[in-house]
C-alpha positions in Angstrom: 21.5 102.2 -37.8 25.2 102.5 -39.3 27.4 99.9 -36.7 30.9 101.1 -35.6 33.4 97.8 -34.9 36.9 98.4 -33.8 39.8 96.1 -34.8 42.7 95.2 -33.0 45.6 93.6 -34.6 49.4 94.2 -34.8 49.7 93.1 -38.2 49.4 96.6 -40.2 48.4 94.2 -43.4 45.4 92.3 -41.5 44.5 95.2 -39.8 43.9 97.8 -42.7 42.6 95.1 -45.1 40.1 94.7 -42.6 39.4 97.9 -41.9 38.9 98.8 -46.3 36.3 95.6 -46.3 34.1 96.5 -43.7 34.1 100.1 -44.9 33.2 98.6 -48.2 30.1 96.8 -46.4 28.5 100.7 -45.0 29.6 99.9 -41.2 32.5 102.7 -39.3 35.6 101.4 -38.4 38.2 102.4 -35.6 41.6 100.8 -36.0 44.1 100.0 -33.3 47.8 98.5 -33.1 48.0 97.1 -29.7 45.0 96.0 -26.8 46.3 99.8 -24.9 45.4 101.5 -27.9 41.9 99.7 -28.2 40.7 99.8 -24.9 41.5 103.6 -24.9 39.1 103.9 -27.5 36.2 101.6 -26.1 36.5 103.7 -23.2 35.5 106.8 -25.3 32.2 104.7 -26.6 30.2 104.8 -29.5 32.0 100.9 -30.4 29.5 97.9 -31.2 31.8 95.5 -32.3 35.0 94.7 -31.3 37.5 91.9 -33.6 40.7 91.4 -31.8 44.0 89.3 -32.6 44.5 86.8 -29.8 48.0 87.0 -29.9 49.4 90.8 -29.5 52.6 92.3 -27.7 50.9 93.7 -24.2 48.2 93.7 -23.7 46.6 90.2 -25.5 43.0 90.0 -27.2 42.0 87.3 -23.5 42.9 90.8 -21.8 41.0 93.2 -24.1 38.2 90.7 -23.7 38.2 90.5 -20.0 37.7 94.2 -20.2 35.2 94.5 -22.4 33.7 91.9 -20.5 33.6 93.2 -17.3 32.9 96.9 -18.1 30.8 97.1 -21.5 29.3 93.6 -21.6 27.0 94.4 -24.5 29.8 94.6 -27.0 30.5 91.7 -29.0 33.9 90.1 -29.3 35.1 88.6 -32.2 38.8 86.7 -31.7 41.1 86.0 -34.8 43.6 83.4 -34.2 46.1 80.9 -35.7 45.9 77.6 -36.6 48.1 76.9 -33.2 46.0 78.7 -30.5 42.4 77.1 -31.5 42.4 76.1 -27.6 42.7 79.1 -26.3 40.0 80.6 -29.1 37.8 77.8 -27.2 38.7 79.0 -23.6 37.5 82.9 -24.9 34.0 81.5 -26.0 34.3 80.0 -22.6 34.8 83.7 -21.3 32.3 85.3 -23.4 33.8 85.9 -27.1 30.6 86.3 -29.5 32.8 84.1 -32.0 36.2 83.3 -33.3 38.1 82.8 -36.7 41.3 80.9 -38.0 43.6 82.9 -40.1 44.2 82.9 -42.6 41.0 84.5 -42.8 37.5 83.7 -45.0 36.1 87.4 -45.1 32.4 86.2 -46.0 32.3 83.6 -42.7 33.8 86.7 -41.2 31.3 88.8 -42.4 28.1 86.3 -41.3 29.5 85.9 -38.2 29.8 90.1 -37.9 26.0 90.3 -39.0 24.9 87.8 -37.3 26.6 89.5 -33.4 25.7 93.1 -34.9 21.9 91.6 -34.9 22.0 90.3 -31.4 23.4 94.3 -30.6 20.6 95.7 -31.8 18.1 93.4 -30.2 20.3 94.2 -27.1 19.7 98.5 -27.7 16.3 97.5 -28.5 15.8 96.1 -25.2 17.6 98.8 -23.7 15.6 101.1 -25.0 12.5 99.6 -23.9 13.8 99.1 -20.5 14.8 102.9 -19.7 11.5 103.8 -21.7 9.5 101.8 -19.0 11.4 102.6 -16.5 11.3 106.7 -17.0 7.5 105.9 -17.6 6.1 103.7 -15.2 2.5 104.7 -15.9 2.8 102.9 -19.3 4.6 100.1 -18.5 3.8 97.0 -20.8 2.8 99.5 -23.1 5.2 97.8 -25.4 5.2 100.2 -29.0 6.8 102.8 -30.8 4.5 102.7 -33.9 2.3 105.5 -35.4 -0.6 103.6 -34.0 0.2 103.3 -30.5 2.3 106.5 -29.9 -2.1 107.6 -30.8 -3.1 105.2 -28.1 -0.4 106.4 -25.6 -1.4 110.7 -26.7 -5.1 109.3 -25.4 -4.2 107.6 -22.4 -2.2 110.7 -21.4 -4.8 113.0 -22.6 -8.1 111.2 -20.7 -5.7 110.1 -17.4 -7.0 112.7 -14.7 -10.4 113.7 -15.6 -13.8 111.6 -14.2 -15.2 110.6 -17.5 -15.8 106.9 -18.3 -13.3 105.7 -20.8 -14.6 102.5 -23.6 -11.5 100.6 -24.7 -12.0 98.7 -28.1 -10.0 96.2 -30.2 -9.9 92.5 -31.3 -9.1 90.1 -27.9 -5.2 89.9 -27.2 -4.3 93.5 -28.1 -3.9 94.2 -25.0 -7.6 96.4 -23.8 -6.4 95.6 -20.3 -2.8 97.3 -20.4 -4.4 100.3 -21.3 -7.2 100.8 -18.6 -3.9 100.2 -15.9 -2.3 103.0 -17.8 -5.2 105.5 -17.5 -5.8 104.3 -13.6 -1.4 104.8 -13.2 -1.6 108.2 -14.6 -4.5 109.4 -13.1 -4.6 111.0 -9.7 -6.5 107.6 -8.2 -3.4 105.6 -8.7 -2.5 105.4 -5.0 -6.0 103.9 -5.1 -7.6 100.6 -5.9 -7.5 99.2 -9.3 -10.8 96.8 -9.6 -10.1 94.2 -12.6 -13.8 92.7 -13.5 -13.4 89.9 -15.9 -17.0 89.6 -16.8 -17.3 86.9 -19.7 -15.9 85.0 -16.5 -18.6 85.4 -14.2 -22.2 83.1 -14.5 -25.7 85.5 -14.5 -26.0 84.1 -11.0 -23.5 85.5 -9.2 -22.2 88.6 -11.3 -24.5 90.8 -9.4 -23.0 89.7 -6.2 -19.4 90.3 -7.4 -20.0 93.4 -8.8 -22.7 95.0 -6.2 -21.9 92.2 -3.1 -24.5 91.1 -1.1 -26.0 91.1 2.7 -25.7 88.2 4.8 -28.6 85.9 4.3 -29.3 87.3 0.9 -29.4 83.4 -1.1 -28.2 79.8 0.4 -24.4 80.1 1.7 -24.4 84.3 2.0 -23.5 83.1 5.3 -20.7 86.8 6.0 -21.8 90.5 4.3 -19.2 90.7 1.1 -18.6 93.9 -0.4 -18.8 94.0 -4.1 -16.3 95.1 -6.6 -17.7 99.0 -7.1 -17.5 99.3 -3.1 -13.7 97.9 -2.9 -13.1 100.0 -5.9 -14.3 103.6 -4.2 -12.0 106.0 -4.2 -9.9 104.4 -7.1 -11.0 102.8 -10.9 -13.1 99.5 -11.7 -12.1 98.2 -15.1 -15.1 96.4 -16.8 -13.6 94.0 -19.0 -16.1 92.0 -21.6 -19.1 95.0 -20.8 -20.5 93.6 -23.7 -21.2 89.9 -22.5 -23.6 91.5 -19.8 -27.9 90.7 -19.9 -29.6 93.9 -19.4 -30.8 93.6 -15.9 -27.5 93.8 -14.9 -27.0 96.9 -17.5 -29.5 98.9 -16.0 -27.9 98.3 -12.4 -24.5 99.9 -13.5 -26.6 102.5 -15.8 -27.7 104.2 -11.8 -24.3 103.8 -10.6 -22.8 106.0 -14.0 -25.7 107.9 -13.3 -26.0 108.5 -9.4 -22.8 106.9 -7.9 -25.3 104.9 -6.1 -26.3 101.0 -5.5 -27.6 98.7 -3.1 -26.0 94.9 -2.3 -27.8 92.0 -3.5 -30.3 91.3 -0.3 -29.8 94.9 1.3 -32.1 98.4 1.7 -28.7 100.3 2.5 -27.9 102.6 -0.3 -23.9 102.9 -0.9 -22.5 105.8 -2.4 -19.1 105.3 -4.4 -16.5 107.6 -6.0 -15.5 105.4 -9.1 -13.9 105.9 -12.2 -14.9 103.4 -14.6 -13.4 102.0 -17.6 -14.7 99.6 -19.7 -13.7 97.3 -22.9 -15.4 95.3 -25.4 -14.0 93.2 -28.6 -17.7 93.3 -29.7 -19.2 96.1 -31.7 -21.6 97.8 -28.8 -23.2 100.2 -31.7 -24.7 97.1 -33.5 -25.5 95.3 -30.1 -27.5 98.5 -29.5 -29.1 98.1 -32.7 -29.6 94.1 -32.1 -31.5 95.3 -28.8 -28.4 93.3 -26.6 -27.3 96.6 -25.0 -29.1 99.4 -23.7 -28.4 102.6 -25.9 -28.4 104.9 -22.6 -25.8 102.2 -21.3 -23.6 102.6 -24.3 -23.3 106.5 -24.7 -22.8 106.8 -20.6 -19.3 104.6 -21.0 -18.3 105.5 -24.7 -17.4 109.3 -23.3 -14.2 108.9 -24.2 -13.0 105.8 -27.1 -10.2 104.4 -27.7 -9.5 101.9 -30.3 -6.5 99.5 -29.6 -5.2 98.4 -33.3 -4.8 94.8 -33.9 -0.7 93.4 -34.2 -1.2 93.1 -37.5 -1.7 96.9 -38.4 1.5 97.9 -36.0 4.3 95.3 -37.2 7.2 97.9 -36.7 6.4 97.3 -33.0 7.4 93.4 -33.6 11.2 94.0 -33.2 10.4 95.4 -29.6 8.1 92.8 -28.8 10.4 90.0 -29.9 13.0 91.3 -27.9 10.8 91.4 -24.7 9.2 88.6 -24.5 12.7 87.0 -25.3 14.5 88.5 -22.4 11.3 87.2 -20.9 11.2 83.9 -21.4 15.6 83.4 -21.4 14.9 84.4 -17.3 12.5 82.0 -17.4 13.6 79.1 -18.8 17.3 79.6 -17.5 18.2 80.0 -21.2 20.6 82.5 -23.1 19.3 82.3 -27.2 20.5 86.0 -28.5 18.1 86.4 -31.2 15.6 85.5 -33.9 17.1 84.5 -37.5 16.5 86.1 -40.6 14.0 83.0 -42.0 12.2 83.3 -39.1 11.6 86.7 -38.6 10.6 87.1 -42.1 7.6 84.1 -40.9 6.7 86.3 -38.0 6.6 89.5 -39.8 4.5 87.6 -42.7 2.0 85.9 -40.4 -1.5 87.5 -39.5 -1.2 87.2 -35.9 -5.2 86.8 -35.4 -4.2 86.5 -31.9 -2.4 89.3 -31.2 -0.2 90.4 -29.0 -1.6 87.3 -26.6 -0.7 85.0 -29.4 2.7 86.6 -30.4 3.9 85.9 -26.4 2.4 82.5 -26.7 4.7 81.9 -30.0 7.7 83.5 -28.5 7.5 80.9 -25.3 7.2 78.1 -27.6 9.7 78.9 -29.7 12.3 79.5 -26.3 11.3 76.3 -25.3 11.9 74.5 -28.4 14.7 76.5 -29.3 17.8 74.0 -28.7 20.7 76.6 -30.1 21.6 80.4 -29.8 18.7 81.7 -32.2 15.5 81.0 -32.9 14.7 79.3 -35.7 11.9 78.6 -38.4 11.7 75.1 -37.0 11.2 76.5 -33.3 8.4 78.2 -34.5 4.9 76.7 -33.8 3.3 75.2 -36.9 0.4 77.5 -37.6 3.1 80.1 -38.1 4.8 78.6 -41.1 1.5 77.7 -42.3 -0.1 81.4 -41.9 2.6 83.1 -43.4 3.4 82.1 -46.4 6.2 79.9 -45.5 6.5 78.2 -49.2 7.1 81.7 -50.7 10.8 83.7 -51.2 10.5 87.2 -51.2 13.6 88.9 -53.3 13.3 92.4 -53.6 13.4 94.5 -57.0 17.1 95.9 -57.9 19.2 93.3 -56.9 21.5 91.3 -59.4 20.9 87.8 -60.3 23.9 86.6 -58.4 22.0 88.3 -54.8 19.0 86.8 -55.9 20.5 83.3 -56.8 21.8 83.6 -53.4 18.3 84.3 -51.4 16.6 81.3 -53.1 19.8 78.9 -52.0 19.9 80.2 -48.3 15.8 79.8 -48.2 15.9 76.4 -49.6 18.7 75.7 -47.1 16.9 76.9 -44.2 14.1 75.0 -45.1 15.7 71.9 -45.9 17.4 72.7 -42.5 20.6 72.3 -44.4 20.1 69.0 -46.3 22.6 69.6 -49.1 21.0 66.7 -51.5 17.8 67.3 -51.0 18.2 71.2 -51.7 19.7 70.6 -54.6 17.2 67.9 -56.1 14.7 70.6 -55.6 16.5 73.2 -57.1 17.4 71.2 -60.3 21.0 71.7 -59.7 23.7 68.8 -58.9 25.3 68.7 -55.4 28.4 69.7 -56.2 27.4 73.0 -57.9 25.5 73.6 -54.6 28.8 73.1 -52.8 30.4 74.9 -55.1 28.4 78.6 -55.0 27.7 78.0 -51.3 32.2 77.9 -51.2 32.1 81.2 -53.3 30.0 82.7 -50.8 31.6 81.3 -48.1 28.2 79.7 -46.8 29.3 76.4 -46.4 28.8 76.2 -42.7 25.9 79.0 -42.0 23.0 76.6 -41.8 25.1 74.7 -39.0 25.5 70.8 -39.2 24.6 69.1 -42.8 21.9 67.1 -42.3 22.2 64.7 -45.3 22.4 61.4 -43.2 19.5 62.4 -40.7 
């Protein structure tokens, strides 16, 4: 995605200088004399980025940022001030300025700080995105995905919605089996009926043929009321068998008659009860070599597996990460009363590295962690729980092929950094290189204060 940022400044010099760098650096750039001239073309649209002079004839960058503010709140301000009007640079952060810069001006810092706020954008769109996508879909919500992989789940799901055959969800535990038998039950034409959620791995050999059938009054010590089951309260509407493979086989052969004649008596009862169900089923197991282990009946097995669908594992849709990230991080901000705008670059390398043997489950159990933990405005390496720098290769720099030595120089000093979490004396013992010289190239790239606070004394 190629970033359009608008700049505002009086100064003709500042203004076009500006303009010529970031053009060097791929983004589009709008220019603009005065605040009237700006806002004029932020109300057009199409602006991500907005730098603004605080001190202008007219209409003043406080004013342009009140606007922005107020009416396209997803654009991040930048201010550039003098040395004089550093308080009133504080009172815009105050006011919700991404950032702000001294002239005269370090273009690097400015350039890290643009990233860095062009970044938070895009997890912003993201989100966005995700929300209208939802929210024009609401059969598939928490269908959370945009990769090759699941656009196949979602085709099946659409595909399989309204007819009557029974529908086996596979996959690994976490991906998410449950998500999908809700969006065949909200597509079909039973969604204005129930939705039956069996958890079955749940449930002791005792009393699974009373949740699932229900039972008479009488029918064993305490049926002291008639209970309906779960395929009776189900009728009309979808019971989702979750864990069909954790079930003995006298309880296999009772939902065997019901797939085959819609019919079943309660525990204790003579009164048959006929039931209009759609079932859906899912296993993590493999129910072909059950079958062949003699744990599942094979007449069981080929009346559910009509229709299969195969939920992939995280690890095999990654592109969906970025989405993911950004949902459970709007998430768990609401929930914890906090505002952290993104993920940085070291960690999201870790999580893109990292196995997730989990799965989705485990990814929203790392992103809550890490908002907890998290005690600035991104999320860290060090917010992320252990087993995540451990599983993914955390020790390692990745520095792609093509780049010169100076980029590459650069990747293994911010890495080191990061993990050093900024120690300048200790990253430079382990580089072989004295602190000074560290100092020194981090000046040249005008890194000295990306890592935040040195932490040499700690």
């Amino acid at each position: 995605m190629k970033f359009t940022l608008l700049i505002i400044d009086d100064e003709k010099n500042i203004r076009e200088g500006l303009a010529a760098n970031f053009e060097l650096e791929d983004y589009n750039v709008k220019t603009a004399a005065t605040g009237e001239e700006g806002l004029k073309i932020i109300e057009k649209g199409d602006i991500d980025l907005v730098i603004t002079d605080l001190r202008m004839p007219g209409i003043s960058g406080e004013q342009v940022l009140a606007k922005v503010t107020a009416e396209t709140p997803g654009i991040p301000v930048i201010i550039l001030t003098g040395h004089g009007s550093i308080d009133s640079a504080v009172d815009a952060m105050r006011h919700g300025a991404y950032d702000f810069l001294t002239k005269p001006l370090n273009l690097d810092q400015l350039g890290m700080i643009v990233k860095r706020a062009l970044e938070s954008r895009e997890m912003s769109l993201q989100h966005q995105q995700l929300k209208q996508t939802l929210e024009g879909n609401e059969s598939l919500k928490g269908m959370i995905g945009k990769s090759a992989a699941m656009q196949k789940v979602q085709g099946m799901i659409r595909k399989v919605a309204d007819s009557r055959a029974s529908v086996l969800i596979t996959g690994e535990s976490g991906v998410g089996k449950e998500l999908v038998a809700k969006a065949i039950h909200n597509l079909s034409q039973r969604k204005d009926k129930s939705f039956v959620e069996v958890q079955l791995s749940s449930l002791s050999e005792n009393v699974i043929e009373s949740e699932l059938f229900g039972h008479e009054k009488g029918a064993y010590t305490g049926a002291d009321r008639m209970q309906k089951g779960c395929f009776e309260r189900a009728h009309g509407g979808t019971i989702f068998l979750d864990e069909i493979g954790e079930i003995n086989q006298n309880v296999q052969v009772k939902i065997l008659r019901v797939l085959q004649e819609r019919k079943f008596e309660r525990v204790g009862g003579e009164q048959t009860i006929e039931v209009d169900v759609r079932i859906i089923a899912a296993t993590n197991r493999n129910l072909e070599e059950e079958v062949k282990a003699g744990r599942f009946r094979e007449d069981l097995y080929y009346r559910l597996n009509v229709i299969h669908i195969e939920v992939p594992p995280l690890r095999e849709r990654k592109d969906d990460i970025p989405l993911l990230l950004s949902h459970f991080l709007n998430e768990f901000n609401a929930e914890n009363n906090k505002s952290i705008k993104g993920v940085d670059n070291r960690a999201k390398s870790l999580l893109f590295k990292y196995n997730w043997p989990g799965n989705i489950r485990e990814l929203r159990n790392c992103m809550e962690s890490a908002v907890v933990m998290c005690g600035g405005d991104e999320i860290s390496s060090a917010d992320l729980p252990p087993s995540i720098n451990a599983g993914s290769g955390a020790d390692s720099i990745s520095i792609p092929l093509g780049i010169t030595l100076d980029e590459a120089e650069k990747i293994i000093i911010r890495e080191n950094l990061a993990l050093n979490r900024n120690n300048k004396s200790k990253t430079a013992d382990m580089l072989g290189i004295g602190r000074k010289t560290l100092q020194r190239r981090l000046a040249e790239w005008g890194l000295e204060g990306e890592s935040g606070t040195d932490a040499d004394d700690v």
